[in-house]
Each structure stands twice: as C-alpha cells, then as structure tokens.
N, C-alpha and C positions, 0 to 999 in steps of 0.2 A: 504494500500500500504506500502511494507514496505521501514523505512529508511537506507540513505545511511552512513554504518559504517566506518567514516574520521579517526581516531585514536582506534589500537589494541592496547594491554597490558595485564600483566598479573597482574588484580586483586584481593587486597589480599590474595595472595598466604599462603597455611597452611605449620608449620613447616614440617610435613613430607612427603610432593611432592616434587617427583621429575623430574618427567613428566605431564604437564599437556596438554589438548588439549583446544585451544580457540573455544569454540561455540559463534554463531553469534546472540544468542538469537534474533533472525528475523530480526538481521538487515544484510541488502546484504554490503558485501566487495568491493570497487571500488577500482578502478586501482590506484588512487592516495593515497588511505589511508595511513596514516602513521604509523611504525612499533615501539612503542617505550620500549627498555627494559633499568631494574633499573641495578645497579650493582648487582656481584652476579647472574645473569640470564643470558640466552642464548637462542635462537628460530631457531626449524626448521622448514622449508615451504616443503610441499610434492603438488605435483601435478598429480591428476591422480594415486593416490599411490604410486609416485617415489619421493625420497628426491631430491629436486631442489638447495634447497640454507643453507645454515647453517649461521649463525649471532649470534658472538660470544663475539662483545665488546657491553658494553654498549652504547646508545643511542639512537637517534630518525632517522628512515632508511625510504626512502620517495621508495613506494611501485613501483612508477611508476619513474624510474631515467636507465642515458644511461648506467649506470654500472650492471643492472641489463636486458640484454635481455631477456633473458628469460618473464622477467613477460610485457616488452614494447611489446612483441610479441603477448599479450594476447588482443583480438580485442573487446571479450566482456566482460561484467559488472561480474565479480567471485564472486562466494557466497559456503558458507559451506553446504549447501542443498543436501540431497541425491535428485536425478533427477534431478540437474542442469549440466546443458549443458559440462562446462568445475569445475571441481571441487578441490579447494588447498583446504590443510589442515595446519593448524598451529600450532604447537608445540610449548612451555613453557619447557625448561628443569633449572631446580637448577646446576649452574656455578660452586658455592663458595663452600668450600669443608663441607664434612659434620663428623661431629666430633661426639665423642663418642658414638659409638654406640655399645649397648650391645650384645652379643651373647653367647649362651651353648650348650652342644651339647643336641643332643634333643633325643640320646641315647646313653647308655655306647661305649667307646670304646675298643673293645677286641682283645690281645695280649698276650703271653705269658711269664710268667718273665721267663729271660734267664740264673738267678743265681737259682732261687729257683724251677724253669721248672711246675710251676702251671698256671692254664688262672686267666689274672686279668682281669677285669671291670672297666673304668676309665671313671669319666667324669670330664667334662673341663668347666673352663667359664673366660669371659676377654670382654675388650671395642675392638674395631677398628676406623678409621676414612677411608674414601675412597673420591674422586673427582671423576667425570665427565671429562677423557680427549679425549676421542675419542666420539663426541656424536649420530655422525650418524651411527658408531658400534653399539653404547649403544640400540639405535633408532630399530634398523635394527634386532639386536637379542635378543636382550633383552627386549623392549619396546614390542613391533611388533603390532605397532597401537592404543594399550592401550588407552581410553582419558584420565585415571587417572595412573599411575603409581609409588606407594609410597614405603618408607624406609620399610618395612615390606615385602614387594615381594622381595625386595633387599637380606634380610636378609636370606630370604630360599635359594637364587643362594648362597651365599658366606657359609650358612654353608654346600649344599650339598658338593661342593668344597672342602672346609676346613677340615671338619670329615677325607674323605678317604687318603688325604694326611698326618694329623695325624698318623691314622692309620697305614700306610704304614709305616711310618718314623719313628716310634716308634717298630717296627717289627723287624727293620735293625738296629736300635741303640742301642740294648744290654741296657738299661735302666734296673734295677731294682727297684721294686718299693721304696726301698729305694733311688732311684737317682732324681728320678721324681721332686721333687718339688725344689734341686737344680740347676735343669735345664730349669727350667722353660723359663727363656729368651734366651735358646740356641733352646729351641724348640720351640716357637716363630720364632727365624729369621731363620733356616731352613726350618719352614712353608713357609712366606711369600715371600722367594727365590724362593720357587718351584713352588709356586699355580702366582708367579709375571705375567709368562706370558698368565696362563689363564686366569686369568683377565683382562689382556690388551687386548686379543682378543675381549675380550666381550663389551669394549669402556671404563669401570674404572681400577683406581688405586688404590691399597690400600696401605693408607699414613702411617698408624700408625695399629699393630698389636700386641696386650699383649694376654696372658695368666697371670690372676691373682691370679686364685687358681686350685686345683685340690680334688676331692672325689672318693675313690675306695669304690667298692661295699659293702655288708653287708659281704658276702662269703669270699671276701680277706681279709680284717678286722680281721674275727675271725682266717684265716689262720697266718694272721700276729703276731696277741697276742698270738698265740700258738707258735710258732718260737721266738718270744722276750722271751718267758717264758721260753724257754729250754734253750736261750743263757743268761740269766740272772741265771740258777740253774748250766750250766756250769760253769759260771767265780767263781761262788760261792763255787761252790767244786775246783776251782783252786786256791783262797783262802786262804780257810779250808787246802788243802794240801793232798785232795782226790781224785782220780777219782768220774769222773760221776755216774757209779754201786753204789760204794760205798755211793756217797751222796744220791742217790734215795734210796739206805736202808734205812740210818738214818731217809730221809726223811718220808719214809712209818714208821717205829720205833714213831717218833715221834707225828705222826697223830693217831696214835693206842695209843698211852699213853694219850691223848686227846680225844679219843674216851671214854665214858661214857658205850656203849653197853657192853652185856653179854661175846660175844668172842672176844673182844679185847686185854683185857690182855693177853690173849694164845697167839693169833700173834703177841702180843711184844714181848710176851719170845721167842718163837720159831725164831724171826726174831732176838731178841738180842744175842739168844744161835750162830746162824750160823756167825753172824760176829765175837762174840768174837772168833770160833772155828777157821774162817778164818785169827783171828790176830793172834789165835796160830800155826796154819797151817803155816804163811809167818813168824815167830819169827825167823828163821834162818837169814832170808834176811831185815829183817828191821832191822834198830838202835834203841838205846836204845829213843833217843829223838825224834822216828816215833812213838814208843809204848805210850811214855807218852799223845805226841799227842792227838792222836787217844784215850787213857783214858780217859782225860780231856774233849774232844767232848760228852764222853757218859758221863762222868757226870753232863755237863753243861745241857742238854738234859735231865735230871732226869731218866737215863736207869740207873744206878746203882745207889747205896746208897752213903753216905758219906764212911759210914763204908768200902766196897765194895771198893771202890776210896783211900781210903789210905792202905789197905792192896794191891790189885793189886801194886799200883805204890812202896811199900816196897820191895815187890816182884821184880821189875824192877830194881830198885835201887841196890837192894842185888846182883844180877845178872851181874850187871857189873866189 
C-alpha cells in the first residue's frame, strides 16, 4: 500500500537544472502535504496539464489552506500517477540567477567587409548570465513539460537567437574587419537590446552579455596578410620617396641579385637597364637631389658598383 507523501521538496538539486519535475517515487500526494522551497527556488503546480498556481518566495506552503481554492476544491486523495483519477504535477524551477555561462557560435558568421567588399567568416565567443523572470512563460514555451530541463537546452535557444541577430547587425554596421574587435562591447549591447524582448517572451532575462574574443576564418586571414603587405610596401616606397611601380622594380631588382639561378643576373640587368633608362627619360623633370636619391637606393641595393656610384653622381654634380 503505498505511503502518504506529508512534505515535497526539491532534493539535492544539481548545479545545472533548471526545471525539475517532482516524482512521487510511490508515495500518493494528500491534500494537506506540505510544499517546502529553499531560497533561490520556485514551484509550479499544473493540474490536468494546466498551470494552476506558481510559488515564488521561499518557504513552507501548507497544500490544503483557504488561500488556495483551487487545491480545497480537490475532494480526492492527488497522486502523480499516470491513471489516477485527478492528476497535479509539480515543478522545481532555479529562482537565483545563473551566472556565467559560456557560449560560441557553433558556426562562422558570414558578412561582407564593407571597406574591403570580400565575405569574411567570423566566429565569436563570450560568458552570459540570465534569470528566470516570467516562469510560467519559461514553463509554457520553453519547458513544455520536460521532467528534466537543464543549462545546456538553455544554451541552444539563446544561441539560435543570438547568431542571427549578430548577423544581421553586423550587415548594417559597416564594421570592417579591422573594426571588429574595437567594438566588441558596442556589439554586445546592441545584441542584447535587440534579442531583450525575445527573450522576455520566452519567460528569461538576460542579465549580463560579453563578447570576449573574436576569430576570422583561414581565407580572411590570408586575405588580410596580403592587404597588410601591400600597405606596409606602400608606406615604404612613400619613404624611400618613390612611387609604388617604382618600389616593386627595385623590389623584383633586388630579389634577382639574391637569386643564385642561371637567368637571374639577365633580369637584373635588363630590369636595372629600364629604370636607369627611365631616370634618364624623367632627367628633365626631376632635381638634381631626386637623381642623387634614386643613385644612392641603387647603390645601397648592390645594383651598381662603387665605381659606377661615384662617376654617375660626378656626373650629376657637374651638371648642375
């Protein structure tokens, strides 16, 4: 015969529930048992499948009292038994708010940079914390009967959520991926502004929102090091005191005089013949202190000789 269950609770509860369902492990529920919760917890009563009652401070709630009609209405003995006659159910939900919790995205997010017009790949990862403030929402849509309910189901609603507002918002923001990671706490609270009220529908809040870091793909990466490279050979021919053309000569000149191979020398000369032909071609238009310049780059560079380097520049000199 089974006994009658006087005192419910929720028995060492594990850190990552959040809904739990009280089973009667065979013992039958009476009218007068008592309902008792710790701090930090909260309980719903469903009857018949419908949420009856919610009990949200802590303490000890005597099952059968005039504040409650509903359950004084109830003529016979209630048990959690499928086949019994009139059937509650009781709910365990976590109150206290639940801190740091991790999330990433679980695929790249893709947009296109709007300075540099290439798709990048971006993933993201950060803590949150969120409460329980509407819990018969939470119950209703989120829950939807669950006996177990934990922080990891959680985690899938809020990043399905979270990704495509990203996304979106990174679309519209002109972000280049030079921007990204000093904005990291603007994009943050523009997330959490937007995604604010679907989550409130769904019965949480979400308290606390970071992004702590970011990683683009291998493809942008290498897009990226090749754009740093050209803007690092720019400044350098700005410098030098040459155009761009000009420094990618030198530059190919100089990699040919380091080359060891049979036809490299030829391509130095031939590549050295056309620029010195081009300092002589612009000799109208340039200065005397353009030409010395431009000598001293090719000597520093071992394209001409000593010897080569002091008669040109006598040459120059004379000419003045």
């Amino acid at each position: 015969m089974n006994q009658f269950r006087a005192v419910i609770q929720w028995e060492d509860p594990k850190p990552d529930e959040l809904f739990l369902k009280f089973t009667d492990k065979g013992d039958e529920i009476k009218n007068a048992s008592k309902l008792v919760l710790q701090e930090g917890q909260g309980c719903i009563l469903t009857y018949e499948g419908e949420v009856v009652e919610v009990f949200e401070e802590a303490g000890m709630y005597d099952l059968k009292s005039d504040n409650k009609p509903f359950l004084t209405s109830i003529k016979k003995l209630i048990n959690l038994q499928d086949g019994s006659e009139h059937v509650m159910g009781v709910w365990f939900y976590r109150k206290a708010e639940i801190l740091n919790m991790r999330w990433g995205t679980r695929v790249p997010i893709a947009y296109t940079d709007p300075v540099y017009t290439f798709p990048i790949l971006l993933s993201a990862f950060g803590n949150y914390s969120i409460k329980i403030t509407e819990p018969k929402n939470f119950f209703n849509n989120v829950v939807a009967g669950k006996e177990c309910f934990r922080h990891a189901e959680l985690k899938e609603i809020f990043l399905s959520r979270i990704t495509q507002n990203i996304t979106d918002y990174l679309a519209n923001a002109k972000f280049s991926y030079v921007d990204i990671d000093s904005n990291l706490n603007n994009i943050a609270i523009e997330i959490r502004s937007k995604t604010e009220i679907i989550f409130n529908d769904l019965g949480f809040q979400v308290l606390d929102y970071r992004i702590e870091g970011t990683q683009f793909d291998k493809e942008t990466l290498e897009r990226i090091a090749k754009i740093s490279d050209v803007q690092a050979e720019v400044l350098a021919a700005k410098i030098a005191g040459v155009n761009y053309t000009e420094h990618q000569q030198l530059q190919a000149m100089r990699d040919a005089a380091n080359n060891q191979n049979g036809g490299a020398g030829l391509l130095m000369g031939v590549q050295a013949g056309t620029l010195m032909n081009q300092q002589q071609n612009s000799a109208h238009t340039e200065s005397p202190m353009d030409k010395l310049k431009k000598l001293k780059e090719l000597f520093e560079m071992d394209l001409i000789t000593e010897e080569e380097f002091a008669a040109k520049k006598k040459d120059i000199l004379d000419a003045m």
